[in-house]
C-alpha positions, -999 to +999 in steps of 0.1 A: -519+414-417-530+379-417-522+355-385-500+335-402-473+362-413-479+379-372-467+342-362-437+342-390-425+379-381-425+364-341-406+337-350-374+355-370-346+353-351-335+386-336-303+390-356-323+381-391-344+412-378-311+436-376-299+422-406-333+434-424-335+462-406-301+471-411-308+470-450-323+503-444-297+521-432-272+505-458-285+506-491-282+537-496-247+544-479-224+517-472-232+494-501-238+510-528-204+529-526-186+492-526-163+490-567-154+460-582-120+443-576-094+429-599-071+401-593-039+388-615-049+351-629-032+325-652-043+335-685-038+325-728-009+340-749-001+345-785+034+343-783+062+341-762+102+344-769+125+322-750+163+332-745+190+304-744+222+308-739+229+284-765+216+266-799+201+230-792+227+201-807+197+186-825+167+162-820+162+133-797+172+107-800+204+114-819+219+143-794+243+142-768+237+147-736+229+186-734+204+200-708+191+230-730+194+203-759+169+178-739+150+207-721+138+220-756+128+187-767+108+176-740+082+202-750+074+178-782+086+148-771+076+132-736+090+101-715+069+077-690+076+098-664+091+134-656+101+155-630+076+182-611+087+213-599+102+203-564+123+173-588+105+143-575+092+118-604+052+122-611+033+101-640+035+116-674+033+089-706+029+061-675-002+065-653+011+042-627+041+015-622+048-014-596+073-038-589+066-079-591+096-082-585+132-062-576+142-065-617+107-059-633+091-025-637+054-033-648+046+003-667+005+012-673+003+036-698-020+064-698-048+060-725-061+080-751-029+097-760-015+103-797+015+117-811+010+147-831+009+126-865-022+113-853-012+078-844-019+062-814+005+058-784+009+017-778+029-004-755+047-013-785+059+020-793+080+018-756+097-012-765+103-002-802+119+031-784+143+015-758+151-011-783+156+012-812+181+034-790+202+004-780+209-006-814+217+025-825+240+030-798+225+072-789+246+085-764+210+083-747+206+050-745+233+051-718+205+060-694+185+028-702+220+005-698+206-013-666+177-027-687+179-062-697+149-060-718+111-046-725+084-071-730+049-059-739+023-069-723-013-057-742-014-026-759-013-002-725+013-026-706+048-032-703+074-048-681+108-032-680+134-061-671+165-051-656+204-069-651+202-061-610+174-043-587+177-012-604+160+016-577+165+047-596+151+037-630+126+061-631+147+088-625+167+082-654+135+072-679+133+113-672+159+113-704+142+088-726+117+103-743+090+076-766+094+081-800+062+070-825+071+029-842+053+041-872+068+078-876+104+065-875+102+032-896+083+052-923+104+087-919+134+084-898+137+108-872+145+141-886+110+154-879+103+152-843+067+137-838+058+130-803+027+132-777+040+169-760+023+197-754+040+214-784+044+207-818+075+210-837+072+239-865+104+250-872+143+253-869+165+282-883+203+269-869+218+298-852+187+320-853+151+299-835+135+269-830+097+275-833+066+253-816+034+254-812+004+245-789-006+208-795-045+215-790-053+180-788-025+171-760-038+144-736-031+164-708-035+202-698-032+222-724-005+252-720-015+286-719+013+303-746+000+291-779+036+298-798+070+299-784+101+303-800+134+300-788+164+323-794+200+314-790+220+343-774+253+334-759+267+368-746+244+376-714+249+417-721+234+407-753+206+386-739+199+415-713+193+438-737+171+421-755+152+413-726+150+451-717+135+457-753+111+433-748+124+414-775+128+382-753+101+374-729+122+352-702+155+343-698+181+323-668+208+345-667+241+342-637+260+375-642+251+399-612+264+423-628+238+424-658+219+413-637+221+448-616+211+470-646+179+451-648+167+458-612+153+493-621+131+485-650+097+480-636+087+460-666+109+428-655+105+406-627+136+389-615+135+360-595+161+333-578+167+297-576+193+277-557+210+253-582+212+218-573+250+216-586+274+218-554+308+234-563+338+218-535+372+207-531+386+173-542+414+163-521+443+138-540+443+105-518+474+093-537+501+082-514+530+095-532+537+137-524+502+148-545+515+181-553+531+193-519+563+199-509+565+164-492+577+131-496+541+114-487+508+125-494+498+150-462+460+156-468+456+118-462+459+128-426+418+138-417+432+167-397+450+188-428+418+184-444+397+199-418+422+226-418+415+232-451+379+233-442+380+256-412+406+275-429+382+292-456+362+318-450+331+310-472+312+340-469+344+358-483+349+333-509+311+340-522+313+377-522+351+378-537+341+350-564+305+353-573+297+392-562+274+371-536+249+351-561+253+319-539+244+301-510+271+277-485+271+244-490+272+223-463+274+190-479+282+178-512+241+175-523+214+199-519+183+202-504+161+193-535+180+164-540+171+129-529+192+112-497+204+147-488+212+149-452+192+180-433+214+169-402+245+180-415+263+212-411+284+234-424+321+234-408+320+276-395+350+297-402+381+291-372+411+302-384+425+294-351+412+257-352+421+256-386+459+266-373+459+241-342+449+215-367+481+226-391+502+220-354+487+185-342+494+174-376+530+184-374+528+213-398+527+246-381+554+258-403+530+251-431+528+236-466+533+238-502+504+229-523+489+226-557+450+232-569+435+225-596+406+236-619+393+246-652+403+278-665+371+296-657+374+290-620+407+312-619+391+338-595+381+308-571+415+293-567+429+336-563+403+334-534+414+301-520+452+310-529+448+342-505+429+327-476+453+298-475+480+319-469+471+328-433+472+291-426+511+297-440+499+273-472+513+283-505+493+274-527+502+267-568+478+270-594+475+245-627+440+248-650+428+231-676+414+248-710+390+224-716+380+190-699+396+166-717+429+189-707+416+189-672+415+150-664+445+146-684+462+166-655+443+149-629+457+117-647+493+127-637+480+129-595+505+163-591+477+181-577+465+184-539+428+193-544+407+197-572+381+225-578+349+210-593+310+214-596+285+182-596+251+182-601+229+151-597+210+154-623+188+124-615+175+141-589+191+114-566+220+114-546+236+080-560+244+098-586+270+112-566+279+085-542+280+058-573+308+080-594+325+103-570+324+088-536+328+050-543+368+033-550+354+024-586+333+053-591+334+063-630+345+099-617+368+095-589+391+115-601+417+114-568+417+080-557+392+083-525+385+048-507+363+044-483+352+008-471+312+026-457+305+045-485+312+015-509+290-005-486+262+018-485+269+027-521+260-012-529+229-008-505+214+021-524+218+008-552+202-030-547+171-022-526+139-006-539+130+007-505+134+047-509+131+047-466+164+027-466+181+042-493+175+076-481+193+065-444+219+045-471+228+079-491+221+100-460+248+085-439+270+088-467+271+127-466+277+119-429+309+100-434+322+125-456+311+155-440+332+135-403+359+129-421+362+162-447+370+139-473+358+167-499+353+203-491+317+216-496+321+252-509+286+266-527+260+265-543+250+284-571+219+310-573+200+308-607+185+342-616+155+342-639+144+375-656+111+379-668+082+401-687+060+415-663+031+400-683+040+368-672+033+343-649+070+320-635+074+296-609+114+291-607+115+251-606+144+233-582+158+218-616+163+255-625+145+246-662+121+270-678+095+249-691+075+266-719+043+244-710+040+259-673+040+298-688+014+318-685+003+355-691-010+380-664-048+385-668-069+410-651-099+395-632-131+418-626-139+400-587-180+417-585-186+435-555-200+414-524-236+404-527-255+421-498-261+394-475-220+389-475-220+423-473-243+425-442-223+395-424-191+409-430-200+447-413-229+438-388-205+406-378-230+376-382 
């Protein structure tokens, strides 16, 4: 052995020594009896088969304002901007915006993107679409009704004007999806061309809607190549199919289809809070609002937190939705912009609730009248029975349909309404704008509070989300002091799947075709030796 490798051998660290020596003893034994692994990655599909429980209305732009409607459409149209899973606003047809100014909205658009006709996307094709909707007067363009104008700037730049400091503009550009200038002066828009990760095939009415995977989107491409979407109203129905593997996924609400699903190994079910809040609506009229009394007694604070402490929520849940939702504690949730994490729920006191009743002179009790739509009937039964220990008789009214429903809330003989909201800008306002403030578009019992209209005109003027988020915030602290509306729940969203897929439940509660997957099997080779060695001699 030459000097040179004597010198090298002395020089090896001591555990380098063990490590080779140790190959020795663990070639033949330890390591060669180590398999491959497998692991369950994102992978391509053929095909996939959506469930709906109902038939898109038509195409953008000419559509009313119908969630599955838009959902389905915003797989081959897109907007500047959308929401992400957790419903916050990330960069989609925009790559980036800023503000000159509190009325300007200077958009740059992402480049290198073309609708599926094969024209370019251009600044000019964003005014053309906010311009084209006005005119037409698309029950859309109500989203874009703050905007005073669009001005183009070059070909990947515009500046969206608008009437006031609008703060919440790119929430609601979520809903305005950019059609193509050329496409629609040329061919109108009964062919849906767009820049979305699908393309538009086909659409039976009452039977599918068919897409398939743009392969030259500008962005990441989707995994499902094909999807189609089947209309299915009756949930049974939907089930069924599901258990057939005739539908791949599907939302569904009934707990107890729900139930006969649980025991098939093949489907994966999994849960979503929604981000509607179902609650009470007490009358603030001053005349007798449904009661048996001359003056209007919920517009004394301590009735009303009677009301509250008086229901026993976890008894409501279980009686009304066979326990497939969560308390509310205020009247947004959590996934919701300017919702208040400081804020809790009243707990159930039926003696408070009682010594309320008697500081507000009626121990003897009261005579009241609720109101909802026809398919809340078990709720109002629930509330009906657990009012009664508070000695409150409660009448029932419904509406069949919601043009019957305000038309009774019109007349003011009710106490309290029953209702859901659901901000579906992903931003509180929404609520504090129609419901909560004296003007509000939806303020269907006459509540006025001097605060909230102040904050509500603070939200809605500044572009700085810290302040508005304390603005909107200490809204749901006002009402939540003075029980001006009754939190009740919050429904669960279930979501049945193949197990061959790969879901993430999203906070909007959408199933968006373009984030699918399948299940793929992944060979993981077994550990090279010098991991190996590390790993059991603990270098």
């Amino acid at each position: 052995m030459s000097q040179n490798m004597k010198s090298f051998l002395v020089a090896l660290p001591l555990t380098l020594l063990v490590v080779v020596g140790g190959f020795f003893a663990y070639s033949g034994y330890g390591y060669s009896k180590l398999k491959d692994t497998t692991r369950e990655v994102a992978g391509e599909g053929n095909e996939i088969k959506i469930g709906t429980p109902s038939e898109i209305v038509g195409f953008y732009p000419d559509i009313e304002d119908d969630e599955i409607t838009s959902n389905i459409n915003s797989i081959f149209l897109e907007g500047l901007v959308r929401f992400d899973k957790n419903f916050r606003i990330e960069p989609l047809l925009a790559e980036s915006w800023n503000n000159p100014d509190d009325k300007t909205w200077k958009i740059y658009l992402k480049k290198n993107v073309n609708f599926s006709d094969g024209s370019a996307l251009k600044a000019s094709d964003i005014k053309f679409t906010f311009d084209y909707l006005k005119e037409k007067e698309y029950p859309m363009s109500d989203y874009i009704s703050a905007v005073e104008e669009v001005k183009v700037v070059d070909d990947y730049t515009v500046d969206i004007k608008t009437k006031e400091p609008y703060p919440i503009l790119m929430n609601k550009l979520t809903n305005i999806f950019i059609l193509s200038e050329k496409n629609v002066t040329e061919n109108g828009i009964e062919k849906p061309i767009g820049t979305g990760p699908y393309r538009y095939v086909e659409w039976v009415k009452g039977d599918h809607l068919t897409v398939e995977r743009n392969e030259k989107y500008h962005g990441k491409k989707p995994m499902i190549k094909k999807v189609t979407f089947l209309p299915i109203e009756k949930e049974p129905e939907l089930a069924e199919k599901i258990k057939k593997g005739e539908i791949d996924i599907a939302s569904l609400s009934s707990n107890e289809v729900i139930d006969k699903l649980k025991e098939n190994n093949k489907i994966v079910i999994s849960t979503q809070n929604d981000y509607g809040v179902t609650f009470l609506m007490p009358n603030y009229d001053t005349g007798s609002a449904g009661t048996d009394q001359v003056t209007n007694p919920l517009l004394n604070k301590k009735i009303r937190k009677a009301l509250y402490y008086g229901i026993d929520i976890d008894n409501f849940i279980a009686a009304t939705t066979e326990g497939t939702a969560s308390p509310a504690g205020q009247l947004t949730t959590s996934a919701i912009f300017g919702y208040n994490s400081a804020i809790k729920r009243y707990p159930y006191d039926l003696e408070k609730a009682k010594l309320l009743l008697k500081e507000a002179g009626y121990e003897n009790g009261l005579e009241m009248t609720a109101l909802a739509f026809k398919s809340r009937e078990k709720d109002l039964i629930n509330i009906t029975e657990q009012l009664a220990k508070l000695n409150i008789k409660l009448k029932t009214e419904y509406g069949e349909s919601p043009e019957e429903m305000f038309g009774k809330a019109a007349e003011k003989n009710f106490s309290f309404i029953l209702l859901n909201w659901a901000n579906s800008s992903g931003d509180t306002s929404d609520l504090v704008d129609n419901i909560l403030a004296t003007e509000g578009s939806s303020n269907l019992v006459g509540y006025s509070n001097g605060e909230i209209d102040a904050l509500s005109k603070k939200a809605s003027s500044t572009l700085d989300m810290k302040k508005r988020k304390e603005y909107l915030g200490e809204a749901m602290k006002i009402t939540n002091d003075e029980a001006a509306f009754i939190p009740l729940l919050v429904q669960k969203v279930f979501f049945v799947s193949s197990e061959k897929l790969i879901f993430e439940p999203r906070a909007d509660s959408m199933i968006k075709a373009e984030s699918l997957a399948t299940k793929k099997i992944e060979i993981v080779k077994k550990t090279s030796f010098l991991n190996y060695m590390l790993k059991n001699i603990g270098l």
